[in-house]
mmJSON file of the N, C-alpha and C atoms, coordinates in Angstrom:
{"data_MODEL":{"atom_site":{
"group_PDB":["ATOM","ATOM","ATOM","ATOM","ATOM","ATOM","ATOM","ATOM","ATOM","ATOM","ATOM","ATOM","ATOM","ATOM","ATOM","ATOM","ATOM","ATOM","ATOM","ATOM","ATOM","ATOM","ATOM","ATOM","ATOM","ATOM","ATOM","ATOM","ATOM","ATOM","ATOM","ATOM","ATOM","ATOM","ATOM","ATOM","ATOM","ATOM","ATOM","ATOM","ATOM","ATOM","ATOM","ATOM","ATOM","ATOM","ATOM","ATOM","ATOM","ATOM","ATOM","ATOM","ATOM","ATOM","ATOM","ATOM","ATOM","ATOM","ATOM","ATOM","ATOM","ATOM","ATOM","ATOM","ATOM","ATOM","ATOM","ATOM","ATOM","ATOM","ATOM","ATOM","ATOM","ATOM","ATOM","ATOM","ATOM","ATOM","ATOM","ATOM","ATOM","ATOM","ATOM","ATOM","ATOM","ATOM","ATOM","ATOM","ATOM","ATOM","ATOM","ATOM","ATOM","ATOM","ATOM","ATOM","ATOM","ATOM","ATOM","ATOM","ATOM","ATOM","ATOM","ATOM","ATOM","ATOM","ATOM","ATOM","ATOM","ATOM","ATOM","ATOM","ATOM","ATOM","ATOM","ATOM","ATOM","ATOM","ATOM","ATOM","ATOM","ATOM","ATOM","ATOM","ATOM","ATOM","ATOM","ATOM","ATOM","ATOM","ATOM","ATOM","ATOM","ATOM","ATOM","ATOM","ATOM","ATOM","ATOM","ATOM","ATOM","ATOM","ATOM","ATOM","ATOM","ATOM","ATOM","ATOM","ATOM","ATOM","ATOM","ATOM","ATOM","ATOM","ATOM","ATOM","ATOM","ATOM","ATOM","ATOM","ATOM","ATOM","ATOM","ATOM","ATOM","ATOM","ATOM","ATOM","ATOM","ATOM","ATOM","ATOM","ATOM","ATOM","ATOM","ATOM","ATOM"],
"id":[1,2,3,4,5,6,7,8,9,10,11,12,13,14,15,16,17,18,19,20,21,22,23,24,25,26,27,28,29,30,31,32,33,34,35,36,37,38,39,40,41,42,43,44,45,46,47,48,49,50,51,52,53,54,55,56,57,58,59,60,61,62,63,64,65,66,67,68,69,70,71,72,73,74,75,76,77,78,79,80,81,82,83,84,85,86,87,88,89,90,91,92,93,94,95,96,97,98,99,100,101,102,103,104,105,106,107,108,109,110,111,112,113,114,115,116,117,118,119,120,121,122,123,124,125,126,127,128,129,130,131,132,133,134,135,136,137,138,139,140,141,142,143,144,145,146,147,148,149,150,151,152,153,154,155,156,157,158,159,160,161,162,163,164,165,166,167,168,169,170,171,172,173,174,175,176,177],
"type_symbol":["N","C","C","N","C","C","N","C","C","N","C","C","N","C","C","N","C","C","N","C","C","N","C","C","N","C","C","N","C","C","N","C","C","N","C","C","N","C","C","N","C","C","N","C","C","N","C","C","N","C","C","N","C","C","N","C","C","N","C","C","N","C","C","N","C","C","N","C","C","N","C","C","N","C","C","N","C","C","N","C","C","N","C","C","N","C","C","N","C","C","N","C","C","N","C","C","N","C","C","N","C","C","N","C","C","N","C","C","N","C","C","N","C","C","N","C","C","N","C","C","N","C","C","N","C","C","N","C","C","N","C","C","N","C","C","N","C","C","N","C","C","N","C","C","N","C","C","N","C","C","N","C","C","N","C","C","N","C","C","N","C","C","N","C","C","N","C","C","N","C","C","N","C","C","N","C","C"],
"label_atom_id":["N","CA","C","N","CA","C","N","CA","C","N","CA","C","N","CA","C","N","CA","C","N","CA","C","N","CA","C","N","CA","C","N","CA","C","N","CA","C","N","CA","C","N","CA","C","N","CA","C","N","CA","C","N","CA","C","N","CA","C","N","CA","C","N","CA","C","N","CA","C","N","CA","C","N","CA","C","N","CA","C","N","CA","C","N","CA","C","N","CA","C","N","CA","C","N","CA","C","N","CA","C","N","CA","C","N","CA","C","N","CA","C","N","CA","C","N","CA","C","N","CA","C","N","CA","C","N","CA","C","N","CA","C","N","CA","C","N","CA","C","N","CA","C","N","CA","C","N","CA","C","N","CA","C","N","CA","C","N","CA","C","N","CA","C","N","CA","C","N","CA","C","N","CA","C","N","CA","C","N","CA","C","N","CA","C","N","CA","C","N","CA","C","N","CA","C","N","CA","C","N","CA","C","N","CA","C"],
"label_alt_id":[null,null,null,null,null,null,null,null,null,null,null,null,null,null,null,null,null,null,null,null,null,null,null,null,null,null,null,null,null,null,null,null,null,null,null,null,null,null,null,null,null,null,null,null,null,null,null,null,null,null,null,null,null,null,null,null,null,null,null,null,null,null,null,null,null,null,null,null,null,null,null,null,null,null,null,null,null,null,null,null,null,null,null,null,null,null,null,null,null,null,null,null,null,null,null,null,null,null,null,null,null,null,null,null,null,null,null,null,null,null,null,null,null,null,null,null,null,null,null,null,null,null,null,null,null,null,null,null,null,null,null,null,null,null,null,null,null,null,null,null,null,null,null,null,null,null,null,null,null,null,null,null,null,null,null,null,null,null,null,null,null,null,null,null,null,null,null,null,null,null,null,null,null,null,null,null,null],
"label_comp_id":["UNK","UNK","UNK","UNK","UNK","UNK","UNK","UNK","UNK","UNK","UNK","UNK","UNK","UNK","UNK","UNK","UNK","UNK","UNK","UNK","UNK","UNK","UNK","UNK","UNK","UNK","UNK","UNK","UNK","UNK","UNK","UNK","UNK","UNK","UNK","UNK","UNK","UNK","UNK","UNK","UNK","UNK","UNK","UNK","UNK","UNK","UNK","UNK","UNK","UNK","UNK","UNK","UNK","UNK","UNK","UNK","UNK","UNK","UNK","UNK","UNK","UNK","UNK","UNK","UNK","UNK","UNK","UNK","UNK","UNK","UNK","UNK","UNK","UNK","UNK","UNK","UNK","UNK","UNK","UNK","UNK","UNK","UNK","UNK","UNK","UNK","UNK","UNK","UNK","UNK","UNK","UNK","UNK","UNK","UNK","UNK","UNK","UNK","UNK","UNK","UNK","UNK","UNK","UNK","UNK","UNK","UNK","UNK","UNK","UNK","UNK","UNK","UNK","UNK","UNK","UNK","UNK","UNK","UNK","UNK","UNK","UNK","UNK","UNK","UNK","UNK","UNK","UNK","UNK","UNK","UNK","UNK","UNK","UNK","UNK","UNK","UNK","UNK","UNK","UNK","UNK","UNK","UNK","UNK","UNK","UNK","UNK","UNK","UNK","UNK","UNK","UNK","UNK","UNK","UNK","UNK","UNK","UNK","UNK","UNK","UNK","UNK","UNK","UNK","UNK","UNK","UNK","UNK","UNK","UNK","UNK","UNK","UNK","UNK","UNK","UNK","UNK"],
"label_asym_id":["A","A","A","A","A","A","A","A","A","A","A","A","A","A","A","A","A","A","A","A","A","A","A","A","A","A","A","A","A","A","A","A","A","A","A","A","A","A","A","A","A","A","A","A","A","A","A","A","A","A","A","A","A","A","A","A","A","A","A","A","A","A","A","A","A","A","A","A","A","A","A","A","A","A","A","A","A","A","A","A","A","A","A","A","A","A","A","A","A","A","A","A","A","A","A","A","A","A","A","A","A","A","A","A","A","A","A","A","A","A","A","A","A","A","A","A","A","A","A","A","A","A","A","A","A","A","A","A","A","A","A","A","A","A","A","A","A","A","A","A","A","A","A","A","A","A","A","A","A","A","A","A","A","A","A","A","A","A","A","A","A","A","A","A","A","A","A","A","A","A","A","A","A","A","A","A","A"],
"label_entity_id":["1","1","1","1","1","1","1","1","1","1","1","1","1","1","1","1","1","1","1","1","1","1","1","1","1","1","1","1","1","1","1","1","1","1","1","1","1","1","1","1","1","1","1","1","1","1","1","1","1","1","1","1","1","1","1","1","1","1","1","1","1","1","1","1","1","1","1","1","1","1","1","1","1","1","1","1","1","1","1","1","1","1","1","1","1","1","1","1","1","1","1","1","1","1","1","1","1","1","1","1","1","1","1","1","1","1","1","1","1","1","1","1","1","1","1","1","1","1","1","1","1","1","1","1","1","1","1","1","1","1","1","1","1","1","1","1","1","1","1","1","1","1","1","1","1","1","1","1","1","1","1","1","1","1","1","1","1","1","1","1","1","1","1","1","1","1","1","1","1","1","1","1","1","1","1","1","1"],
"label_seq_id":[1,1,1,2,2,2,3,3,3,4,4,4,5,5,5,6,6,6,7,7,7,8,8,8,9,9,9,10,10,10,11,11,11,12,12,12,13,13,13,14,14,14,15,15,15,16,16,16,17,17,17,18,18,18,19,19,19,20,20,20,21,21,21,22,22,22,23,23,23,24,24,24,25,25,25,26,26,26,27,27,27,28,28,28,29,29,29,30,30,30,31,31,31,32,32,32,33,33,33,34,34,34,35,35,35,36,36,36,37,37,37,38,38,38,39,39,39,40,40,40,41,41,41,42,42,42,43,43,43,44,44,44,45,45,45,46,46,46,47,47,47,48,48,48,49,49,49,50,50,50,51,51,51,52,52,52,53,53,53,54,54,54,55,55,55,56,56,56,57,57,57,58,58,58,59,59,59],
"pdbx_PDB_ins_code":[null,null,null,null,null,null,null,null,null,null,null,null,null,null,null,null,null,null,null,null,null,null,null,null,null,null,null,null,null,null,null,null,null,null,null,null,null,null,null,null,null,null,null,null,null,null,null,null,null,null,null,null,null,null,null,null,null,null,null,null,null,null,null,null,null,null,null,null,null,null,null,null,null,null,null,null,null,null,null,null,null,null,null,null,null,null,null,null,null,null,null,null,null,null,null,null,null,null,null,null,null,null,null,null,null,null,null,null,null,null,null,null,null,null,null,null,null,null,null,null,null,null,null,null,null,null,null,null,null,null,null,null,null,null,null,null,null,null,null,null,null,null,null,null,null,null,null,null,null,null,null,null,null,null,null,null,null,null,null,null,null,null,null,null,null,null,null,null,null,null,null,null,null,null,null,null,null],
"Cartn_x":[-2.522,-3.947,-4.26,-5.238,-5.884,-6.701,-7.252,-8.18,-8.694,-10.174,-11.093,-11.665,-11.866,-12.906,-13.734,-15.519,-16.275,-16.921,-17.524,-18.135,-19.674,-19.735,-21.176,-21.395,-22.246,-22.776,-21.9,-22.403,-20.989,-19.425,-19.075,-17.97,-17.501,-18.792,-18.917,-18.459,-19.115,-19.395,-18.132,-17.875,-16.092,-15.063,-15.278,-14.385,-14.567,-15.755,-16.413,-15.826,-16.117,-15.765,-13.703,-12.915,-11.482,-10.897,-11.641,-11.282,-11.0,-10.294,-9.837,-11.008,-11.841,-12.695,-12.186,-10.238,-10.25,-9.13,-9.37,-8.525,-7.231,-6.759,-5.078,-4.9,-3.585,-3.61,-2.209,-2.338,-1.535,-1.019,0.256,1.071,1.316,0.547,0.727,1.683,2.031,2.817,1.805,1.798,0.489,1.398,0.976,1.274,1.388,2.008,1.46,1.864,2.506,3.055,1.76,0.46,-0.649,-0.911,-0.449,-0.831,0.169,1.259,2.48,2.3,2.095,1.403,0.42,-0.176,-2.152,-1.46,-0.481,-0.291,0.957,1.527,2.354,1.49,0.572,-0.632,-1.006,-1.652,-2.444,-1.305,-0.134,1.221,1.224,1.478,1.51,0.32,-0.714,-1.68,-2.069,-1.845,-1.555,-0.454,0.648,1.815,1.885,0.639,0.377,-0.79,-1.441,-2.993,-1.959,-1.589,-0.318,0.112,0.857,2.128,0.762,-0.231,-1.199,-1.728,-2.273,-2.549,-1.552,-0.363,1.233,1.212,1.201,1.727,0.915,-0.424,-1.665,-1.879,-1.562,-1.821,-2.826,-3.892,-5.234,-5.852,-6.141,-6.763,-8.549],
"Cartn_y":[25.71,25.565,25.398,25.785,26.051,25.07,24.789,23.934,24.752,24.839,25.759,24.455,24.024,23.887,24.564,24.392,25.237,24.136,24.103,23.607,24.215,25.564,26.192,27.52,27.581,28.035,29.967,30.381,30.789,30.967,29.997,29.739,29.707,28.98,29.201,30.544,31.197,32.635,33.243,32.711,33.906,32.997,32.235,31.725,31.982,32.304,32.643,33.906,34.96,36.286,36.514,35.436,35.809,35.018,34.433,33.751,34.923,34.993,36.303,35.864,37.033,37.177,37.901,38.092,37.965,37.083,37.156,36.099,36.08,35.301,34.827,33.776,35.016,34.14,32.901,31.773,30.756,30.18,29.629,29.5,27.737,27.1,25.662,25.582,24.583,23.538,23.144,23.364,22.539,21.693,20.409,19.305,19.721,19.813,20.318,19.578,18.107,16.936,15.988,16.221,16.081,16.799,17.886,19.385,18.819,18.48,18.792,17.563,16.22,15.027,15.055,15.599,16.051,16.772,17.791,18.33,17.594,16.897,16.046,14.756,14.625,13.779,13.994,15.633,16.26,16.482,17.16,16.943,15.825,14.89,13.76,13.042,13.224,12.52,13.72,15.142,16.165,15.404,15.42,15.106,13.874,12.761,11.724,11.557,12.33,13.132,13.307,14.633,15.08,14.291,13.654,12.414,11.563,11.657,10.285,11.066,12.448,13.72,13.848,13.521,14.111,12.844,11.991,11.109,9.885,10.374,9.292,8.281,7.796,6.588,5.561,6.325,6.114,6.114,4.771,4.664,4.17],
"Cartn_z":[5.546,5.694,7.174,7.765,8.968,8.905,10.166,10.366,11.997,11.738,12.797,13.501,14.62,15.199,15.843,15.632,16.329,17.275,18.838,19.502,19.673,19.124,19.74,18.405,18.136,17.19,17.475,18.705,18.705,18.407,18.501,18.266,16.886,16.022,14.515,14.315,14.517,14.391,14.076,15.439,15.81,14.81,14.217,13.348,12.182,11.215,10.103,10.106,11.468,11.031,11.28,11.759,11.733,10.272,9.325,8.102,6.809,6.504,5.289,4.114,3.954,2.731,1.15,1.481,0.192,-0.431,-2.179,-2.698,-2.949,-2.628,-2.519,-3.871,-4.745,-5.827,-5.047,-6.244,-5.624,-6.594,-6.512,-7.938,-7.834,-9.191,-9.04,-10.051,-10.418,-11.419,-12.378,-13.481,-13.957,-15.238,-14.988,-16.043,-17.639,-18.719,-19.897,-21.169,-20.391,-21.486,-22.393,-21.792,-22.535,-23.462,-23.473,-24.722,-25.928,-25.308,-26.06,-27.02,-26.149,-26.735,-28.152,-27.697,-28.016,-29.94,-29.642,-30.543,-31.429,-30.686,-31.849,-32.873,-32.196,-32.592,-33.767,-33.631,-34.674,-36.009,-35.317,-36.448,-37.418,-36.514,-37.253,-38.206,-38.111,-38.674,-39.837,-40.078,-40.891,-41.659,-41.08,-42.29,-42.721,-41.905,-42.877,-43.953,-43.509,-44.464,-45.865,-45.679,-46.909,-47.284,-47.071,-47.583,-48.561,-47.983,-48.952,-49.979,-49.656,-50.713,-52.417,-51.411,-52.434,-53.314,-52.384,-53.339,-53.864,-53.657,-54.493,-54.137,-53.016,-52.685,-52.4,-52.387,-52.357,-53.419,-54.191,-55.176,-55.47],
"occupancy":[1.0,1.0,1.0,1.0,1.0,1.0,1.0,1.0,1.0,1.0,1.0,1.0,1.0,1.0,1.0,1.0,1.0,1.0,1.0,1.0,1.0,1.0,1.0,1.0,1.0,1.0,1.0,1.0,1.0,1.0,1.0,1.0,1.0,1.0,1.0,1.0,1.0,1.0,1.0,1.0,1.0,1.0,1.0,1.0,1.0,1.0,1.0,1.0,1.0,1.0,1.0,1.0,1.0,1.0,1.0,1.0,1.0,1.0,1.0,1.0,1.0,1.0,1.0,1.0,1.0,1.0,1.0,1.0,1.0,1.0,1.0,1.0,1.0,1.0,1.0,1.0,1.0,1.0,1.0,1.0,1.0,1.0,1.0,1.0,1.0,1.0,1.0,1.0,1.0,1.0,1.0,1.0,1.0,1.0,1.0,1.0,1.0,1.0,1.0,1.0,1.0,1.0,1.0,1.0,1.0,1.0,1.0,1.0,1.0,1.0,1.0,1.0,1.0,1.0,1.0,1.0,1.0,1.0,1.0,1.0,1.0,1.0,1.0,1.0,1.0,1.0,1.0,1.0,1.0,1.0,1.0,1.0,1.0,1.0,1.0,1.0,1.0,1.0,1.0,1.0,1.0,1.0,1.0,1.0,1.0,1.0,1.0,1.0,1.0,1.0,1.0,1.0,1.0,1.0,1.0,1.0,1.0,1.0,1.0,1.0,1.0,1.0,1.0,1.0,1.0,1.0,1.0,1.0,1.0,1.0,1.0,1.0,1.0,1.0,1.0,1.0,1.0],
"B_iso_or_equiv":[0.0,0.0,0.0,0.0,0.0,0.0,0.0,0.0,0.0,0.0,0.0,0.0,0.0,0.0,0.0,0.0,0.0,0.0,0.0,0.0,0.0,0.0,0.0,0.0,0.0,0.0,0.0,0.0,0.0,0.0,0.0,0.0,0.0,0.0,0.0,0.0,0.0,0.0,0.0,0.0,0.0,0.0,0.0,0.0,0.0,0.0,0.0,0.0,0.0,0.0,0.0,0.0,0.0,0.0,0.0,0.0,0.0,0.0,0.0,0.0,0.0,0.0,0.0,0.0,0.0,0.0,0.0,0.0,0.0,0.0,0.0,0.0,0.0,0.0,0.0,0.0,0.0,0.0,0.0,0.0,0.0,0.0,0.0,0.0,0.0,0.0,0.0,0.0,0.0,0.0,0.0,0.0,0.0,0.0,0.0,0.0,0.0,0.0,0.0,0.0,0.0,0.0,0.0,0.0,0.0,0.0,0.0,0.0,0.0,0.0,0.0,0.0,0.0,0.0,0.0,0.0,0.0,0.0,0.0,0.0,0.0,0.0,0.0,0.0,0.0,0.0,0.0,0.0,0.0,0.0,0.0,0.0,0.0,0.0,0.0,0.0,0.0,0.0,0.0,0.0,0.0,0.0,0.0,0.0,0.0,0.0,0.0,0.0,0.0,0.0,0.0,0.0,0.0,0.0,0.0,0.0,0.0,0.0,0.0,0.0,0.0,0.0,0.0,0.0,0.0,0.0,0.0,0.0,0.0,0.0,0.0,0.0,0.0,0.0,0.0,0.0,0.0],
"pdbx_formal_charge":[null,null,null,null,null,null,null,null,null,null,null,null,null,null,null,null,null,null,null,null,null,null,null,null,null,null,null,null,null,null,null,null,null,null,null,null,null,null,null,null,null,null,null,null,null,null,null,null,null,null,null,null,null,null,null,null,null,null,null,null,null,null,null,null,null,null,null,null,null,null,null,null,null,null,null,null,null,null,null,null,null,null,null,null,null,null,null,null,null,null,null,null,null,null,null,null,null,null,null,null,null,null,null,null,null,null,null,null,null,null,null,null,null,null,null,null,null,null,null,null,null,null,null,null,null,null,null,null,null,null,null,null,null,null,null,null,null,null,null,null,null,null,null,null,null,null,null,null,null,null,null,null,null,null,null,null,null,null,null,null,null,null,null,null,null,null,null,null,null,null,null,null,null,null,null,null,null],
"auth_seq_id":[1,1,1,2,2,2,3,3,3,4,4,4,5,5,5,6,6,6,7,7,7,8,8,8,9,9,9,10,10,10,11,11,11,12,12,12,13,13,13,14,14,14,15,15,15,16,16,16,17,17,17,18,18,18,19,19,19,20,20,20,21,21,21,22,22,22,23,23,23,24,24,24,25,25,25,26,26,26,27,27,27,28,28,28,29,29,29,30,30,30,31,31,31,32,32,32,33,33,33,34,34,34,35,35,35,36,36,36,37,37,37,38,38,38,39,39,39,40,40,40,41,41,41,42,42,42,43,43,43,44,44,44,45,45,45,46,46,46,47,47,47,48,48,48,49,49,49,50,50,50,51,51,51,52,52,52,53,53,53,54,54,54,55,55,55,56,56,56,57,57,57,58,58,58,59,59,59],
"auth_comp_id":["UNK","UNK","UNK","UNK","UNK","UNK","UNK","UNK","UNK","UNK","UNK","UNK","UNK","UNK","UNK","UNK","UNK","UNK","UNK","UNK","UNK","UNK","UNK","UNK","UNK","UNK","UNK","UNK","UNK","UNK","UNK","UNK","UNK","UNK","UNK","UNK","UNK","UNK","UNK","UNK","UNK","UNK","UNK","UNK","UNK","UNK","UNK","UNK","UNK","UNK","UNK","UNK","UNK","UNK","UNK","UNK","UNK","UNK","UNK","UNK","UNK","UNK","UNK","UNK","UNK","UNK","UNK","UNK","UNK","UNK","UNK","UNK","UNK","UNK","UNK","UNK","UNK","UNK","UNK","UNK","UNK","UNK","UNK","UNK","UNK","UNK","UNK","UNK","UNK","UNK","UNK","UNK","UNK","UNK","UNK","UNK","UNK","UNK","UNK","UNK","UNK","UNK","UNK","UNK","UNK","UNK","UNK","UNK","UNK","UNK","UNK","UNK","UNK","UNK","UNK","UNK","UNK","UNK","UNK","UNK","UNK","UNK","UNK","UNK","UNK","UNK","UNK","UNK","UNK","UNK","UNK","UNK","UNK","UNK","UNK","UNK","UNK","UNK","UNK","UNK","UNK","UNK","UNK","UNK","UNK","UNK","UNK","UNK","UNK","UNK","UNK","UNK","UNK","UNK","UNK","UNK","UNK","UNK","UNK","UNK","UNK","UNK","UNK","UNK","UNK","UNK","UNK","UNK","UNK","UNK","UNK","UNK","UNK","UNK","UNK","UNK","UNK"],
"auth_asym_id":["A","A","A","A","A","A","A","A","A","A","A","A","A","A","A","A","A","A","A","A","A","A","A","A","A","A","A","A","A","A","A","A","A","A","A","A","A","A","A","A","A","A","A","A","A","A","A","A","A","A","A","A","A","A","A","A","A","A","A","A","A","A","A","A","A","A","A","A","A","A","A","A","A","A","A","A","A","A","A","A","A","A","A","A","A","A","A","A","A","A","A","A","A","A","A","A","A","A","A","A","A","A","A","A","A","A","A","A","A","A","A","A","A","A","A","A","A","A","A","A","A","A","A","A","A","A","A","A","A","A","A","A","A","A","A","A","A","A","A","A","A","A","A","A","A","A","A","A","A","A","A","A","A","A","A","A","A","A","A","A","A","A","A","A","A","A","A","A","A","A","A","A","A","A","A","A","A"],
"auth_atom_id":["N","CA","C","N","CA","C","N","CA","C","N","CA","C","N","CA","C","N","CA","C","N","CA","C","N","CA","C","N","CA","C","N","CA","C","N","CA","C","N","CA","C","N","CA","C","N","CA","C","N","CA","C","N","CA","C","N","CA","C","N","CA","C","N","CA","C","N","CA","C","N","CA","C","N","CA","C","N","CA","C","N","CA","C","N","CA","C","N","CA","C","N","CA","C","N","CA","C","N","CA","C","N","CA","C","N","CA","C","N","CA","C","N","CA","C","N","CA","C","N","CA","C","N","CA","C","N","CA","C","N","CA","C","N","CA","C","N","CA","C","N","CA","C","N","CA","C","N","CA","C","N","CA","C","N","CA","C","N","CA","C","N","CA","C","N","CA","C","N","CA","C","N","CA","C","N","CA","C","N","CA","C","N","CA","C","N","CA","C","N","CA","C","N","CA","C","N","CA","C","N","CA","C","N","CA","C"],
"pdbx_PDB_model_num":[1,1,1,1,1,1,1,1,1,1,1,1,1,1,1,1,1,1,1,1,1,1,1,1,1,1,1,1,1,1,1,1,1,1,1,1,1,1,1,1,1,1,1,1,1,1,1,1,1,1,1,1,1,1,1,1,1,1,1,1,1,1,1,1,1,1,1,1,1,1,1,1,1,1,1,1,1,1,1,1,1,1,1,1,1,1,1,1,1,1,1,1,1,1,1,1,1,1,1,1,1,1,1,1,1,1,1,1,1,1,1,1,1,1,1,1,1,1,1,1,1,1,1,1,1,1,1,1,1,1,1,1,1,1,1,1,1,1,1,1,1,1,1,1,1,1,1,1,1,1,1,1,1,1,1,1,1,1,1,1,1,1,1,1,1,1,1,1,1,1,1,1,1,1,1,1,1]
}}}
């Protein structure tokens, strides 16, 4: 990453026009132990739904 200083509106200028106007893809890491979480969740509270379905427990 760059960092421009401009002193004079000028100077703006000539820095606005040497900045690349196009997009640069960029490759992150992205976290995905919340998904994985999120969906053992839903698992689980399904195969405890069922389990009370199967076996009547709810009277």
């Amino acid at each position: 990453m760059s960092i421009f200083a401009a002193h004079s509106p000028e100077a703006l200028m000539e820095v606005y026009e040497t900045l690349s106007t196009r997009l640069v893809p960029e490759r992150k890491l992205t976290e995905i132990a919340f998904i994985l979480a999120g969906i053992a969740a839903l698992v689980s509270i399904a195969a405890a739904s069922l389990s009370v379905l199967w076996f009547g427990r709810i009277t």
